[in-house]
C-alpha positions as CSV (number, residue, x, y, z in Angstrom):
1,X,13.6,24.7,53.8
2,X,13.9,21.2,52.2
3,X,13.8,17.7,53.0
4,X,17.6,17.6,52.4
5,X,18.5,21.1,54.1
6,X,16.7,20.1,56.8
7,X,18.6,16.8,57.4
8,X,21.9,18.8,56.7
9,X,20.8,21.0,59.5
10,X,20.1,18.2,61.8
11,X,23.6,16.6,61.5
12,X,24.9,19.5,62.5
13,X,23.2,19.7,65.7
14,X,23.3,16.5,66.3
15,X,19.4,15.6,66.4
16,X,17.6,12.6,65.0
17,X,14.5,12.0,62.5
18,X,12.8,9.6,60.5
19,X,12.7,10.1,56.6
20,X,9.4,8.0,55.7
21,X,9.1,7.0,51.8
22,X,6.0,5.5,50.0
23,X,7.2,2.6,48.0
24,X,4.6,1.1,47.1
25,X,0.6,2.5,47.4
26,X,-1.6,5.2,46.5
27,X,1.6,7.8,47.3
28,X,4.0,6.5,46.2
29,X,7.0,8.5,46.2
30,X,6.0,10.7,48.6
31,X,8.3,11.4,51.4
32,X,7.6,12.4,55.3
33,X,10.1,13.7,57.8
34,X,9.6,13.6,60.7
35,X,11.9,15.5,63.4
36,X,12.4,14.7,66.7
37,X,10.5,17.3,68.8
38,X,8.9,19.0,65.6
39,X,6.2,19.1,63.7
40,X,6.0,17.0,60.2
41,X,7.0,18.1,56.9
42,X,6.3,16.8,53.2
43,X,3.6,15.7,51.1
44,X,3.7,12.4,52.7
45,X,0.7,10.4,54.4
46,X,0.3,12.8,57.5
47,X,-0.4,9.3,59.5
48,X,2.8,7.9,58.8
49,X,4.0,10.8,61.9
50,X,2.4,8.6,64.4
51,X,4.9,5.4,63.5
52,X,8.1,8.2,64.1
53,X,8.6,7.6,67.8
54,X,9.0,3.4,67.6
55,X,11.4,4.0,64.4
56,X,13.4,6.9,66.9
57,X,13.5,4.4,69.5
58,X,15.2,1.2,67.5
59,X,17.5,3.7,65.9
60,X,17.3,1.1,62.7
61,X,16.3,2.0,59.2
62,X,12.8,-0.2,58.8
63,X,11.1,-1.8,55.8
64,X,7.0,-1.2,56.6
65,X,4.5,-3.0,55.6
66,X,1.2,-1.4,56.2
67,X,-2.2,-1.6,54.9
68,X,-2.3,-0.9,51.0
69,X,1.3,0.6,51.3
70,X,4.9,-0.4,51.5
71,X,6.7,2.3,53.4
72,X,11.0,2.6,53.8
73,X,11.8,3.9,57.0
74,X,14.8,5.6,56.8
75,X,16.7,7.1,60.5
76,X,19.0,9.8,60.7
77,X,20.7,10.8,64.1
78,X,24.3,10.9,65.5
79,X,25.8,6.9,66.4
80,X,25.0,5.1,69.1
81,X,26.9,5.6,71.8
82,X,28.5,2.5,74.0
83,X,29.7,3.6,77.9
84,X,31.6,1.1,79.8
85,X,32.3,1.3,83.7
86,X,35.6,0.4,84.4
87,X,38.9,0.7,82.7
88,X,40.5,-3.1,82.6
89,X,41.9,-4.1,79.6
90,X,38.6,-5.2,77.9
91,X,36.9,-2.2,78.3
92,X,39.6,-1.1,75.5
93,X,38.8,-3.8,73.6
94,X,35.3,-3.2,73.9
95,X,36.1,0.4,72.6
96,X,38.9,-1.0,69.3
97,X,35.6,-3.1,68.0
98,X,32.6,-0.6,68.5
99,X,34.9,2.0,66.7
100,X,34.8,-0.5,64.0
101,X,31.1,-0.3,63.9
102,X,31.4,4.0,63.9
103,X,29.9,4.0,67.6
104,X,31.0,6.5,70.2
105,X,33.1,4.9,72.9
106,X,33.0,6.4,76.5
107,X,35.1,4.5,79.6
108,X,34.5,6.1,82.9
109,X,36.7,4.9,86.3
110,X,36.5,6.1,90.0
111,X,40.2,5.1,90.1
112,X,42.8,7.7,88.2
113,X,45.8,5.7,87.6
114,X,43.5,2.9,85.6
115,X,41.3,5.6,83.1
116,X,44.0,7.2,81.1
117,X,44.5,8.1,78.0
118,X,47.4,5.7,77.8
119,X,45.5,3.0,78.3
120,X,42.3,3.3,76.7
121,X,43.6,5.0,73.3
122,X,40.8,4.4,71.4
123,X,37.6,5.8,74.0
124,X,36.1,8.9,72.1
125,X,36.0,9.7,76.0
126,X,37.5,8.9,79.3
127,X,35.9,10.3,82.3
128,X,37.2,9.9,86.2
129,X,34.2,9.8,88.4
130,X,32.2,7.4,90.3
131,X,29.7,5.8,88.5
132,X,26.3,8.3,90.0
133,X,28.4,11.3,88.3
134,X,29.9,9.7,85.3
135,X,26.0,8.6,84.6
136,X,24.4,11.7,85.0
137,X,27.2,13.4,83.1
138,X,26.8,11.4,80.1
139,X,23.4,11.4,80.4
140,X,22.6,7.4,78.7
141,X,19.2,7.3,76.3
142,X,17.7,4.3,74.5
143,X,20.6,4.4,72.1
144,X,23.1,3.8,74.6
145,X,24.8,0.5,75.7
146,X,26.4,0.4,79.2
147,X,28.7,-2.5,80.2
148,X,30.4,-2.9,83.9
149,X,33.2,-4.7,84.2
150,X,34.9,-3.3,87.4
151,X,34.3,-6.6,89.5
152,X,34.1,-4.4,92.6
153,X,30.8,-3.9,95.0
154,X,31.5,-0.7,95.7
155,X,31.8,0.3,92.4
156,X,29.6,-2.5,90.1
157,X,26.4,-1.9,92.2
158,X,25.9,2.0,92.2
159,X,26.8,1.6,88.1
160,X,24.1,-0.9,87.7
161,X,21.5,0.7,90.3
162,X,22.3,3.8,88.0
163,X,21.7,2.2,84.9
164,X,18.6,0.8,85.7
165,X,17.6,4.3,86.1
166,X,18.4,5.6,82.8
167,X,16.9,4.2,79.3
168,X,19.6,2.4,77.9
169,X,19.1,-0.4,75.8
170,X,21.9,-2.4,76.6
171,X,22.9,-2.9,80.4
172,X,25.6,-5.8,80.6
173,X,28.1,-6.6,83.9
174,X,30.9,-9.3,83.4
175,X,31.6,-11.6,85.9
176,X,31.1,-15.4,86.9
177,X,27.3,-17.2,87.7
178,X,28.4,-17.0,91.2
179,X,29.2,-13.3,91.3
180,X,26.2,-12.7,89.0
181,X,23.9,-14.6,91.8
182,X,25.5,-12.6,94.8
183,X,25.1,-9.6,93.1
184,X,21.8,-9.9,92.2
185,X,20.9,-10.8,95.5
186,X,22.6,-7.6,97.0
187,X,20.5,-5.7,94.5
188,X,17.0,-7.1,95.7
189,X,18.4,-5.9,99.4
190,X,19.1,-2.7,98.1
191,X,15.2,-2.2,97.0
192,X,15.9,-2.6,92.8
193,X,12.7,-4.8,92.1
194,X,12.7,-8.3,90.4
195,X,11.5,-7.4,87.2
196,X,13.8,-4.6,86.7
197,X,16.9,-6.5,87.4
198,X,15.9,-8.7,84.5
199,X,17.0,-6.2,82.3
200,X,20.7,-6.7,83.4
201,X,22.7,-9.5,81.2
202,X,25.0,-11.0,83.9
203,X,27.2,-12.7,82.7
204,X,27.3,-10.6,79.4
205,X,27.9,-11.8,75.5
206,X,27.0,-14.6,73.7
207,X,28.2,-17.7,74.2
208,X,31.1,-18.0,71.3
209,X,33.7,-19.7,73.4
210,X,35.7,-16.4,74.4
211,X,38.9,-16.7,76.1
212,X,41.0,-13.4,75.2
213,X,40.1,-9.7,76.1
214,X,39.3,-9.4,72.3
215,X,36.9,-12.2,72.1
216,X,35.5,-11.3,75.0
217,X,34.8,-7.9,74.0
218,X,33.4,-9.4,70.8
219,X,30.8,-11.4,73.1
220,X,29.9,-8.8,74.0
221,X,29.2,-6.5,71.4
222,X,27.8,-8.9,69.7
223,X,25.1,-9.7,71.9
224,X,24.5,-5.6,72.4
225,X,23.9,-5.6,68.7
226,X,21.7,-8.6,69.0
227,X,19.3,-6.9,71.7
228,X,19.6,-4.0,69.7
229,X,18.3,-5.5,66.4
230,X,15.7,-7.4,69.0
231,X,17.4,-11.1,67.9
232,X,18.5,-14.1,70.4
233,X,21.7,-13.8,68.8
234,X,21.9,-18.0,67.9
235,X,23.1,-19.4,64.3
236,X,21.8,-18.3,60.9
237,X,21.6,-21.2,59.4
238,X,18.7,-22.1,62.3
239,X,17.0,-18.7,62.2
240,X,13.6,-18.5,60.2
241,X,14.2,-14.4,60.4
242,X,15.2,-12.4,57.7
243,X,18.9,-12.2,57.8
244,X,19.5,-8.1,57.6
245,X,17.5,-7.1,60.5
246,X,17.7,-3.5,59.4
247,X,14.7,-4.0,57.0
248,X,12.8,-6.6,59.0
């Protein structure tokens, strides 16, 4: 089978790989796939295998410069996915603007009457559970983003206790300082150690002046993007970085 069969095959099971290409070097034009799970295939540098699983991880096509070589990166794998806890009105407006970006959307509520179809029309999925099943049934990786919004103990804690336990890349929870501090003191009682709870951003999004559910839902995702690129998020015009973090 082929380089391109083989990536044919993989969309349809849903699977992810990395497609290395010698730009530049003593190979150049030769190709490497690399399958998640699988053993390499092509005529490319058999090294360039051991790079796959960093590549995988970011889930972001990659520009590498390596010793003698310039190497395109190139990732293949379904969308990443974005689950929010709690069905108020911005977790719909979370799910309108990640659609934008051809994310999967998935909004999951203990409470019936608030995750309906009706109300969150534009959720790939809508799930009614409490968050310790909605998490283990969706199952969150490091190309997942989870957001809480509920602004309810009994519901925000055991989402964010749960989260902590998966690999997502992303874990955000809305609510003010004050609830941010209360809640983070509730989850040193409950046994969630300090350096874990630093990867919760509480309050979540970037600072862009949001007032309506749709800004705020742009905050957000815009600062979810920004950890997932690995930038601070802050102006352009000050950033030294190469604008299109995709072949930093």
């Amino acid at each position: 089978m082929n380089i391109l069969d083989q990536l044919a095959a993989l969309g349809r099971v849903g699977g992810r790989a990395v497609l290395f290409t010698v730009l530049e070097g003593e190979h150049v034009g030769r190709k490497l796939l690399v399958v998640e799970g699988e053993e390499a295939t092509g005529d490319g540098p058999p090294e360039l295998a051991e790079l796959a699983d960093e590549v995988l991880r970011r889930g972001r096509n990659r520009l590498l410069e390596l010793e003698g070589a310039r190497v395109f990166a190139e990732w293949y794998g379904p969308p990443p996915r974005l689950f929010v806890y709690g069905a108020i009105d911005t977790a719909e407006a979370l799910c309108a603007a990640a659609k934008l970006l051809g994310w999967r959307t998935i909004v999951a509520d203990a409470r019936a009457k608030f995750a309906t179809r009706e109300r969150l029309p534009t959720a790939d999925e809508v799930i009614v559970a409490w968050p310790e099943d909605a998490l283990a049934q969706i199952g969150p990786d490091e190309h997942t983003a989870i957001v809480v919004l509920t602004h309810d103990d009994k519901f925000d804690e055991p989402a964010l206790i749960g989260a902590l336990q998966t690999g997502a890349f992303y874990i955000g929870a809305l609510g003010s300082r004050r609830n941010q501090d209360r809640r983070r003191e509730r989850l040193l009682e409950a046994g969630i150690p300090e350096e874990e709870l630093a990867r919760i951003s509480g309050p979540c999004g970037l600072d862009i002046g949001a007032d309506t559910q749709e800004e705020t839902a742009l905050s957000i995702l815009s600062e979810i993007l920004a950890v997932r690129a690995d930038r601070t998020g802050g102006r352009l015009k000050e950033s030294a970085q190469r604008i299109h973090a995709e072949i930093g």
